[in-house]
VMD Tcl script that draws the C-alpha trace (Angstrom):
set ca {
  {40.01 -3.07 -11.93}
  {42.65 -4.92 -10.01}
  {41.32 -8.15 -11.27}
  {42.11 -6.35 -15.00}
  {46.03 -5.36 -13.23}
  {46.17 -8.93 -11.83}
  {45.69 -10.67 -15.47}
  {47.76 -7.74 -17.14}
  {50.96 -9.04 -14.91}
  {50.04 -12.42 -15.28}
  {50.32 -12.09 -19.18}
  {53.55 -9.92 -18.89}
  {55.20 -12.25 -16.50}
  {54.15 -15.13 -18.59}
  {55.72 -13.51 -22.12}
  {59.07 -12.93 -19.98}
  {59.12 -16.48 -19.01}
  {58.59 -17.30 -22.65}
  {61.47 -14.78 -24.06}
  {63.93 -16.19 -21.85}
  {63.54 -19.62 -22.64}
  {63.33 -19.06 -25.94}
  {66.49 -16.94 -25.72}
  {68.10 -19.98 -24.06}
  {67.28 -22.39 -26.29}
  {69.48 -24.64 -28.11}
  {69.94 -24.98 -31.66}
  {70.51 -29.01 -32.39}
  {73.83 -30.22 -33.42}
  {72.66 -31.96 -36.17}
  {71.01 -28.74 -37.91}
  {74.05 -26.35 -36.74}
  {76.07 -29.57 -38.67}
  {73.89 -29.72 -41.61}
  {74.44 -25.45 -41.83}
  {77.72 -25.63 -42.00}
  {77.95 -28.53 -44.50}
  {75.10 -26.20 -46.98}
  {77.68 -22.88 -46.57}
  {80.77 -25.53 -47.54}
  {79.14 -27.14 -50.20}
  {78.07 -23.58 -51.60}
  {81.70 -21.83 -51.41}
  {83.12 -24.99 -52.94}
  {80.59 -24.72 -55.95}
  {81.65 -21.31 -56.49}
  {85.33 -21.71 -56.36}
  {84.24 -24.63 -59.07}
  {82.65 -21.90 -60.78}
  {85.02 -19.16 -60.46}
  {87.84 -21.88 -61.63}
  {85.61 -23.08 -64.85}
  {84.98 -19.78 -65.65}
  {89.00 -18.93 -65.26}
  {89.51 -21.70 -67.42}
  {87.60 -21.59 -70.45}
  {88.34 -18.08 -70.73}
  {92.04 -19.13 -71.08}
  {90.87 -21.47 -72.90}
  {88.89 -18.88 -75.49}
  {92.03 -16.76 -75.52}
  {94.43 -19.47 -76.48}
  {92.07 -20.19 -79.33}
  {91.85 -16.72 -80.19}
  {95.63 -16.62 -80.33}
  {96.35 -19.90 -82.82}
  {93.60 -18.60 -85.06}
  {95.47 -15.22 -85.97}
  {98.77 -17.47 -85.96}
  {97.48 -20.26 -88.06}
  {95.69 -17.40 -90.54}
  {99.25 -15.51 -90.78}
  {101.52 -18.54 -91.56}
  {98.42 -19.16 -94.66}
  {98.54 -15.35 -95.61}
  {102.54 -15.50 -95.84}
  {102.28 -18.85 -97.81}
  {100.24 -16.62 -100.35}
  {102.65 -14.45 -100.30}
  {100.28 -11.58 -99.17}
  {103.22 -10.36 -96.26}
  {101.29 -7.41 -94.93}
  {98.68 -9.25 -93.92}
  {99.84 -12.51 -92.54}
  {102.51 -10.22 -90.59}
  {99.38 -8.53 -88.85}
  {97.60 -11.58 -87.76}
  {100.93 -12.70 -86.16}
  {101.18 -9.41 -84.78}
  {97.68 -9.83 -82.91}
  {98.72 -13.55 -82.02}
  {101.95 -12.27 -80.35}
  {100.00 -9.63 -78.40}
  {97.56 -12.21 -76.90}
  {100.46 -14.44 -76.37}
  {102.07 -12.23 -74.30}
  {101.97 -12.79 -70.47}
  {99.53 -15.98 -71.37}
  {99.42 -18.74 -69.15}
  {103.34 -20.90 -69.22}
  {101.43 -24.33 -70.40}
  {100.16 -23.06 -73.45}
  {103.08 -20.20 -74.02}
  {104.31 -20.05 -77.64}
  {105.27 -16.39 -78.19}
  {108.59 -17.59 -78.76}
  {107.13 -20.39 -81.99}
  {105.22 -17.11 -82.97}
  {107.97 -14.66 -82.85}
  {110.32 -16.50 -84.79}
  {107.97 -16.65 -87.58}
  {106.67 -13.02 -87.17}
  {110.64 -12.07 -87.40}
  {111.87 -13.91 -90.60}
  {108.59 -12.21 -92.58}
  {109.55 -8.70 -90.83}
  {113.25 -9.58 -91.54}
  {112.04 -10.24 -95.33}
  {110.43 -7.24 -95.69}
  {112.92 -5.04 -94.69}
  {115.45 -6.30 -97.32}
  {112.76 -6.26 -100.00}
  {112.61 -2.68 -98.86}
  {115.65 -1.36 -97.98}
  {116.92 -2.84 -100.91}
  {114.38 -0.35 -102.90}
  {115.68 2.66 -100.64}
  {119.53 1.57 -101.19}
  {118.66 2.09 -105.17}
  {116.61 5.03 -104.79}
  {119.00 6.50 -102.80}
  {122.46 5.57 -105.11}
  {120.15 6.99 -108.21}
  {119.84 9.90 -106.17}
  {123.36 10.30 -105.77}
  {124.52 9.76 -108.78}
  {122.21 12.78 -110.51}
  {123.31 14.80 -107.46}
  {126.86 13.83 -108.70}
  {125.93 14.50 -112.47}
  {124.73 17.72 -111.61}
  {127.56 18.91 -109.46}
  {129.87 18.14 -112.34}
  {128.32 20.18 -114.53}
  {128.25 23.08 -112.54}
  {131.26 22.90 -111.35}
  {132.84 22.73 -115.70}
  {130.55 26.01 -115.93}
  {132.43 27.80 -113.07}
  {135.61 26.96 -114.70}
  {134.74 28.19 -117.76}
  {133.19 31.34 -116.34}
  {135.36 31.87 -113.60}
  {138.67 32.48 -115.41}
  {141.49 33.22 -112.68}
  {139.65 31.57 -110.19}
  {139.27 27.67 -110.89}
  {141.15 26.82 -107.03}
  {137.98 28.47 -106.12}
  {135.55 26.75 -108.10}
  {137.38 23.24 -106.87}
  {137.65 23.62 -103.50}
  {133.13 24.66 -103.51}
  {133.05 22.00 -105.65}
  {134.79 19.09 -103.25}
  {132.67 20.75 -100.50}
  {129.89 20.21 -102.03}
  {130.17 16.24 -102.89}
  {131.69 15.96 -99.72}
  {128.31 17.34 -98.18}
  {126.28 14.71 -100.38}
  {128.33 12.26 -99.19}
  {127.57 12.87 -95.35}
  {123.56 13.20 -96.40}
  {123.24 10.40 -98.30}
  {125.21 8.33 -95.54}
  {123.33 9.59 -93.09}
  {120.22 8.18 -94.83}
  {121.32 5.15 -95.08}
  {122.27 4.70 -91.56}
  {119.15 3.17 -90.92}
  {119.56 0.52 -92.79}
  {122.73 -0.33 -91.71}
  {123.44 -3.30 -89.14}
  {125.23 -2.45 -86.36}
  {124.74 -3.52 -82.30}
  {121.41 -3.54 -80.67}
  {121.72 -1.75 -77.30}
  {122.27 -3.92 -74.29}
  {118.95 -2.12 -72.57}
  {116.94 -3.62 -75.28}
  {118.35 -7.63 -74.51}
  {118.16 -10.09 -72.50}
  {120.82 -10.47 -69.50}
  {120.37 -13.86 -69.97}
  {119.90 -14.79 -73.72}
  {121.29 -11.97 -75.14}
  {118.94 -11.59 -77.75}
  {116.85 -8.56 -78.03}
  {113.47 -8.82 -76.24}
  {110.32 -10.58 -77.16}
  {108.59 -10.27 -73.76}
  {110.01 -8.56 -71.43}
  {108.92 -9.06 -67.67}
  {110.39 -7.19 -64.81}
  {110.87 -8.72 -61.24}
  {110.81 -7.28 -57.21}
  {114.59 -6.10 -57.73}
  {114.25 -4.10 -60.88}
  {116.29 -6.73 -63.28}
  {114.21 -7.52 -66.62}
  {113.84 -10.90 -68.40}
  {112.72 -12.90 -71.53}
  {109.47 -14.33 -69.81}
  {110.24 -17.63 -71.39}
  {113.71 -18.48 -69.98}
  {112.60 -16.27 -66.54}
  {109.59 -18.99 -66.22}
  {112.22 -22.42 -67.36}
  {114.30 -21.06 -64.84}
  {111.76 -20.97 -61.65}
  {110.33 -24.95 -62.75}
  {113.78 -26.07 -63.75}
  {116.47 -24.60 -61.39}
  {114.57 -22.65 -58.46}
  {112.55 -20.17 -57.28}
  {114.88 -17.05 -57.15}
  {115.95 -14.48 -59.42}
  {119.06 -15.94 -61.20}
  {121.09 -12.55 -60.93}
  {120.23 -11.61 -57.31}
  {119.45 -14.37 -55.97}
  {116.53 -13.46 -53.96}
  {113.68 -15.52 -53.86}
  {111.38 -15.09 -56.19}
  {108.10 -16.52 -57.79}
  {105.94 -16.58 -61.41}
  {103.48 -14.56 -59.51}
  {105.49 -12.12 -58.78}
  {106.55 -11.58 -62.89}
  {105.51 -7.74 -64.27}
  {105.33 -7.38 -68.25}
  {107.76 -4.33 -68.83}
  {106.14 -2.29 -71.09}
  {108.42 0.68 -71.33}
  {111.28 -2.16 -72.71}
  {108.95 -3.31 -74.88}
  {107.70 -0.05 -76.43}
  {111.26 0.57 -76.54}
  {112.21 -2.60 -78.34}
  {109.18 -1.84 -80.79}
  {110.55 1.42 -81.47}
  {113.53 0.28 -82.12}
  {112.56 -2.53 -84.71}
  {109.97 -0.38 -86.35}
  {113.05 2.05 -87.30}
  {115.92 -0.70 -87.81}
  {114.04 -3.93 -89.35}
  {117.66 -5.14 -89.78}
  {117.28 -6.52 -86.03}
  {114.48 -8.59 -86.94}
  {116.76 -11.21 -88.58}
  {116.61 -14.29 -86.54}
  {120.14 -16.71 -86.38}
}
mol new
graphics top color blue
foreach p $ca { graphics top sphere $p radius 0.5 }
foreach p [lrange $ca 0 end-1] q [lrange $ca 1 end] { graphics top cylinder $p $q radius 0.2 }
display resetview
């Protein structure tokens, strides 16, 4: 039995001797070395990776983005307007906030604004005779009432005058009023650029509230320096926002006044 004990401690003290060398030991500098190099070489493939991947999907995008322009400026040569207006719609949506080297919203806008500007004539032009036609019948008509009052209103024709004056006066304001519309006047200084002074075409907002085309924002930071032209603070492309209650705002605006399309 204490022979058993003996070879029992024997064995025990011989694993401890083994654990603590082999919790001492040394890892080589040449494998710790080679480790290190193997992690380094792996990150680096991924940020390879990661930076391919970044770039063809610009790449796909800025494909995507001619394509719908290159298929509107054929549909407007055919003179089919509605569509080739759509397809540079889409092109100016992936256009916006695209990367500055291949930016051309501003090549795509002027194009997408003389067919919207052309449209709107053809249309209001329609509206302007549908809406003089109107007024003449409404004219026609008021006449002719206004001889039957006369003639059945014997002793009071200042009467029948003065309704009748009222009452062209009132189709005046209405069909004015219609018309406004249509009618060039100012775009509102919210809707343009501080800078241009052109109404938006991408508006980006920076750190100190002001808003910006995104074109001349961008030529400024390469060209002049890195800080916001008005303020003055520093300020980088990074730190660029797309505005999108401007631009839903400029849209609205355009969609109800195509007059503002027209490009100088």
């Amino acid at each position: 039995m204490k022979a058993l004990k003996r070879r029992h401690n024997d064995g025990a003290k011989c694993c401890n001797e083994g654990g603590e060398k082999g919790g001492s030991m040394k890892v080589p500098n040449a494998s710790m070395k080679a480790a290190k190099e193997g992690h380094s070489e792996s990150a680096e493939c991924c940020n390879k990776g990661d930076r391919k991947w970044e770039h063809q999907t610009k790449t796909e995008a800025t494909a995507k983005q001619e394509a719908h322009y290159m298929l509107g400026l054929a549909l407007l040569q055919r003179q089919e307007s509605s569509k080739g207006i759509r397809e540079l719609e889409k092109a100016l949506d992936l256009g916006r906030g695209a990367n500055p080297k291949g930016y051309m919203v501003e090549e795509i806008w002027q194009e997408l604004a003389k067919a919207k500007y052309h449209e709107w004539e053809r249309t209001s032009s329609k509206r302007s005779w549908e809406l003089q036609s109107l007024k003449e019948a409404c004219e026609s008509a008021l006449k002719e009432k206004h001889f039957l009052d006369v003639t059945q209103m014997e002793g009071f024709v200042e009467d029948a005058t003065t309704s009748h004056l009222e009452q062209l006066e009132a189709l005046e304001r209405v069909i004015n009023k219609k018309a406004e519309a249509d009618t060039p006047t100012e775009v509102p200084d919210y809707l343009c650029c501080r800078i241009t002074l052109d109404i938006y075409h991408d508006p980006v907002i920076t750190p100190s509230g002001l808003t910006y085309e995104r074109e001349v924002i961008l030529e400024h930071l390469q060209k002049v320096g890195k800080f916001d032209p008005i303020t003055r603070e520093p300020l980088d492309q990074s730190q660029l926002v797309p505005n999108l209650a401007i631009k839903e705002a400029v849209q609205a605006f355009l969609d109800k006044h195509g007059w503002a399309y027209k490009v100088d």
